[in-house]
N, C-alpha and C positions, 0 to 999 in steps of 0.2 A: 491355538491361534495361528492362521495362514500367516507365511512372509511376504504374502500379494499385496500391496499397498491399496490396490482398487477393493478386496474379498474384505481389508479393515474398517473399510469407509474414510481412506483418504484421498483426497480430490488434490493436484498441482495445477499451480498458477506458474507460466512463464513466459516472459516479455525475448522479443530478440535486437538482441543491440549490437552496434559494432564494438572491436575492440578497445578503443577511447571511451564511449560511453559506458560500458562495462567497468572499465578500470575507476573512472571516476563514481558513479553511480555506488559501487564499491566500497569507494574508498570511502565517500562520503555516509551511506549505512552506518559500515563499520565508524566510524567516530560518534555519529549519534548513539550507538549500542556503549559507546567507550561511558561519552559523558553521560548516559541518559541508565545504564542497567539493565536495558532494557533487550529483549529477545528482537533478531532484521525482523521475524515475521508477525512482533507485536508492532514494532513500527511503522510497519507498513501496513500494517489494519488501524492504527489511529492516524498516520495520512492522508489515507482512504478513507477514512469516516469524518474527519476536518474538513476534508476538500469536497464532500458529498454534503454535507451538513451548511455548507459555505455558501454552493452554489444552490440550495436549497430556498437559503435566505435570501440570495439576490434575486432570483427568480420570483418569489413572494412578493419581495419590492418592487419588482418592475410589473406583477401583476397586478399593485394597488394602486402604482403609478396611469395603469393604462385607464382603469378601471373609475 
């Protein structure tokens, strides 16, 4: 098996923040991994999918609104 992270079929995700938002953004992961057990990059796939899943349904709504 390669050490090439691209040859294993791994893909990275990265945002660029300043040092404040970094630190906080951080900080705050880390306590939901505390309370929660959970892995940053499961958290942030069910973030991602709440906030996808969300706007999903508002969008729906305002289309039966227009409709």
């Amino acid at each position: 098996m390669s050490k090439i992270p691209k040859e294993n079929g791994w893909k990275y995700f990265a945002i660029n923040l300043n040092d404040k938002d970094h630190a906080d953004l951080t900080e705050q992961l880390e306590n939901i991994c505390l309370a929660t057990g959970l892995t940053k990059r499961r958290v942030i796939q069910i973030l991602i999918k709440d906030k996808y899943e969300h706007i999903k349904r508002l969008k729906a709504g305002v289309q039966k609104d227009i409709l």
